[in-house]
N, C-alpha and C positions, 0 to 999 in steps of 0.2 A: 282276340282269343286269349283264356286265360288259364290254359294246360301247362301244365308244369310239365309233361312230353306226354302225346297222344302218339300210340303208334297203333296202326290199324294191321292185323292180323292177314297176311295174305293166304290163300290156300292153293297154292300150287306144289306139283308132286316132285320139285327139285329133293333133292337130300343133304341133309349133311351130316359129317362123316365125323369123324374124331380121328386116332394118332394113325396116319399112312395111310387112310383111305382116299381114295381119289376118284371121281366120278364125271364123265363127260357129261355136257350139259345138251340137253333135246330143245332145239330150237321151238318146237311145239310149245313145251313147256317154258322155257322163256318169254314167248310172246303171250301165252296166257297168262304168266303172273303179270307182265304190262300190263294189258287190260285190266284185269283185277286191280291191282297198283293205283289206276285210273277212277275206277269207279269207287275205289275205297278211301280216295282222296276228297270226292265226293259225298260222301256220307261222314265223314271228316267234316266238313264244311258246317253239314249240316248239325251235326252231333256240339259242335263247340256252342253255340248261342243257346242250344236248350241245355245245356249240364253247367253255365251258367246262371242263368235264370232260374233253376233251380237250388243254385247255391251249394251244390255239388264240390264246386270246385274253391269256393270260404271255406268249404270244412274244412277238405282237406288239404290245405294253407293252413290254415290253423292247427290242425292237429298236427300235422311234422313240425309246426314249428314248437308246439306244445315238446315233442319229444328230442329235440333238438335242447331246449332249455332244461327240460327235464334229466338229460344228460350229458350236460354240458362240462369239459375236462372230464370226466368218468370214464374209465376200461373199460366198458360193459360190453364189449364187442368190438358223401357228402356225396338224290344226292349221291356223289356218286362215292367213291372207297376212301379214293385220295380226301378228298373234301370231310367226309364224314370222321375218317379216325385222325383228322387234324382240325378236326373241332371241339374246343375247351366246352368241358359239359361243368366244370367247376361251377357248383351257383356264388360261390364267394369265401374269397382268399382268408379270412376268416369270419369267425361264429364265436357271440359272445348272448348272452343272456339277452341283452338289450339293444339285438340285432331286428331289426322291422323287417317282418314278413316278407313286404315286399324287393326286400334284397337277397333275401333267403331263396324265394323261389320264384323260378320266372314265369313270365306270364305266357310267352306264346313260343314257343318250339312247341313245331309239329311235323310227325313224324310217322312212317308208314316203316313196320315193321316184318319183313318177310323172307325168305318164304318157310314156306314148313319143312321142317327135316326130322332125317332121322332121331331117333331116342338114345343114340349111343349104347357102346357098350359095358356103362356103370348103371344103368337106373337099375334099381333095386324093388320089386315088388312087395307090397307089405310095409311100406315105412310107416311109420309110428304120426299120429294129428298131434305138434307139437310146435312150439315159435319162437324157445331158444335151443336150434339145434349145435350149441358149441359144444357142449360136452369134455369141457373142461382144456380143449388146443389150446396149444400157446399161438400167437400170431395178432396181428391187428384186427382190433372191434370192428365188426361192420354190420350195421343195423341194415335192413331191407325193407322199402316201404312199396306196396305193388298196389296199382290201384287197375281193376278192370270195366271195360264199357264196352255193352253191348255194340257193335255197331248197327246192325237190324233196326235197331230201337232206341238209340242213343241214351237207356238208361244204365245205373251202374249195374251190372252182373253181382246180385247177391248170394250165397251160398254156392257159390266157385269155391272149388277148393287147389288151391298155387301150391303144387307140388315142386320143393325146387330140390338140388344134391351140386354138390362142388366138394373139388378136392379139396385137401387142407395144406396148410401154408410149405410145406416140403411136393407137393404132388401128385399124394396119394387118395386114394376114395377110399370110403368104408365101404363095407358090407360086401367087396368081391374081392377074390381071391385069384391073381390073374397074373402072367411072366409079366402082364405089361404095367401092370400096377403095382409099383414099388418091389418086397419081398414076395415072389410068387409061393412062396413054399411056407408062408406064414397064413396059418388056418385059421388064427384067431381074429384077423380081420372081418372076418367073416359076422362076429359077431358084435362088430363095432359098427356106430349110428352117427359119428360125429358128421355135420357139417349138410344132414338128413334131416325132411320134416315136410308135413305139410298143412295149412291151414286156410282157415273158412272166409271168406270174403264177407265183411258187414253191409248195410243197407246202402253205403259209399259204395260199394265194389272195393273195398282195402282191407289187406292183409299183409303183418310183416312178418319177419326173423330176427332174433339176435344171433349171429352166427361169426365166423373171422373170415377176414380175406382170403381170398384163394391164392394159391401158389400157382405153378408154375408144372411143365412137363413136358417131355420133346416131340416137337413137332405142333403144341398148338396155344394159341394165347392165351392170354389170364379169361377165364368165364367162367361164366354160370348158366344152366339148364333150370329150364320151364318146363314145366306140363300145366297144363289148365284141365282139369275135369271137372265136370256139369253135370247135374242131375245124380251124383252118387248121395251118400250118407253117411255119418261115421258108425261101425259094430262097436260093442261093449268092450272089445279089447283094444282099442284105440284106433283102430285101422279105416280105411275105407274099404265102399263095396260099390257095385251098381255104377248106373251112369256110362259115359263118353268121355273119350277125351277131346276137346276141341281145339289143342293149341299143344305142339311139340315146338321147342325152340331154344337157344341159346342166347345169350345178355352181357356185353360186354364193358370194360374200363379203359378209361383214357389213358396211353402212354405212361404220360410225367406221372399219376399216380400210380400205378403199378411199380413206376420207376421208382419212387418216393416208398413205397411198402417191400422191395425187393432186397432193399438196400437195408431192413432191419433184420432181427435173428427172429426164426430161425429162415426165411428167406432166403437168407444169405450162404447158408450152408447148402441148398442146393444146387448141383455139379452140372442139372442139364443143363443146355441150350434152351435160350428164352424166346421165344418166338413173339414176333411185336405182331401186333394189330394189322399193319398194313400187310404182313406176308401170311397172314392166316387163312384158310382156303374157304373157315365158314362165315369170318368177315366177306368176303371181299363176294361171297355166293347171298348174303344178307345185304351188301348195300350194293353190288354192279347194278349199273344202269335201275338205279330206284332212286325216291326218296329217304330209301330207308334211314331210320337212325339210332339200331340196338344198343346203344351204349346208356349209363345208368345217370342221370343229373347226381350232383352229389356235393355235399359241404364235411367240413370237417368238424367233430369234435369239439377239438380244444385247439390247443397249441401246436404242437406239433402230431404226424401221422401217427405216432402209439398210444393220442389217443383216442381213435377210431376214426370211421366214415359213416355217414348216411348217404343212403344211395336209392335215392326212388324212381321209378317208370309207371305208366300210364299206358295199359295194353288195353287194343282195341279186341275186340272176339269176337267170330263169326259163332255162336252158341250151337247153330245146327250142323256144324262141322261135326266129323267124328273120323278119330285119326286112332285107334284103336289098333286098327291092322297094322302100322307104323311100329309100335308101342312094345317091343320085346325087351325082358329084361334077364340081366346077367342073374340073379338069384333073388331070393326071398324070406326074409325076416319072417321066422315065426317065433313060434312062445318058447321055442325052444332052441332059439339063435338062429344063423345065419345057415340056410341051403343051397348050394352052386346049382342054378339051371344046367 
């Protein structure tokens, strides 16, 4: 099999939560995402030999590795709980121009990604169709390359549009205005987009970011939030409209690099509590008793962490899913800034 990580998309009704939420688990529910889990490892199986022989998966080899070389030294931006967040996702200790593909990125991790959760209380309605969403943060380069595949159909999902949002290298999100999110009494967050964006999946099923690593905040690990919607459009003012969504979810990093990015400025000036991988409650609700495996494959840069990471995943998606009722958001970007729901 030659996925650079295939994670197939579960649709079970667990949740998850963000800072101090805690939610007992429904045994119903747990044993339905097993199933699911089951049969979706199954069309997995199935899905790997046709999106090779398609040549699907050359491309997109080739094209990370294209922008791997393309930005190479440049700023511009690499089962059960236990097992899973003490598995090196590094594809290689270092990246030089004249690094072969084939060490670059691997050929068979695969991985079942689940279950569906909540949307938290940052998504911002209204974000802006855009694919360097840094907007000028200081912090470590991190390129995002996502690649999505049907599973229904084992072909790529084209015109998905990968809605993602993370905080920035101190802790905080744009665009809400909230006690729990940094200065609660500062307004003009509100009209700030850093680290925001979303974009169109090509005839591969890929779409990236240039955006910076995420920081840190108490009570939950280093991540990044998904949305996948389907069947929308972009308006004239840049936004979407229309459609479903069919994938709510979280995306996480390995340990020693978070450890390795925590450890620069501004990183390092924040005073919370770091919460690792192993004790996070939407880890451990993502891989208990799965195969799952949300963490990002990833190389580095250049030389050293400041100067950047790439970090790509291979999400499976159930297309006829629609998780919409899920999907509440803290406020909304218009033309005339930022609105608190």
């Amino acid at each position: 099999m030659h996925f650079h990580k295939l994670a197939v998309v579960a649709l079970s009704g667990l949740a998850i939560a963000h800072p101090g939420a805690h939610h007992e688990h429904d045994p119903h529910s747990v044993a339905s995402k097993r199933d699911l889990l089951r049969n979706s490892r199954r069309a997995l199986d199935l899905c790997a030999d046709h999106l090779e022989k398609r040549g699907v998966n050359d491309r997109a080899r080739a094209r990370r590795a294209a922008i791997m070389k393309a930005n190479e030294k440049r700023a511009i931006f690499s089962r059960d709980t236990d097992k899973t967040v003490n598995t090196s996702h590094h594809s290689t200790l270092q990246v030089s121009a004249n690094t072969p593909e084939s060490e670059l990125f691997s050929k068979n991790p695969t991985c079942i990604l689940a279950p569906e959760g909540e949307v938290g209380p940052f998504w911002v309605n209204g974000e802006l169709v855009r694919s360097d969403i840094r907007d000028g943060q200081p912090g470590v380069p991190l390129i995002l390359d996502g690649q999505f595949i049907d599973i229904n159909t084992c072909e790529p999902i084209q015109a998905l549009w990968w809605d993602v949002w993370s905080c920035n290298s101190t802790g905080v999100y744009s665009g809400v205005q909230s006690d729990v999110n940094g200065n609660g009494d500062d307004s003009s967050n509100l009209n700030k987009t850093f680290s925001r964006g979303i974009q169109k999946t090509d005839a591969d099923g890929v779409a990236h970011f240039k955006t910076m690593f995420p920081g840190h905040y108490s009570g939950r690990a280093t991540h990044i939030h998904v949305i996948a919607h389907t069947n929308a459009h972009k308006l004239a003012n840049n936004t979407l409209t229309g459609g479903h969504i069919s994938h709510i979810g979280q995306l996480f990093f390995d340990q020693d690099l978070i450890s390795k990015v925590e450890a620069t400025h501004p990183y390092n000036t924040n005073t919370a509590d770091i919460t690792k991988n192993i004790d996070d409650h939407v880890v451990i609700v993502e891989t208990e008793d799965s195969t799952s495996d949300p963490f990002f494959e990833y190389a580095l840069l250049g030389d050293s962490i400041e100067d950047g990471v790439f970090g790509w995943i291979t999400l499976g998606v159930n297309v006829t899913a629609s998780h919409d009722s899920d999907a509440s958001y803290a406020a909304t970007l218009t033309a005339s800034g930022g609105v608190s729901s």
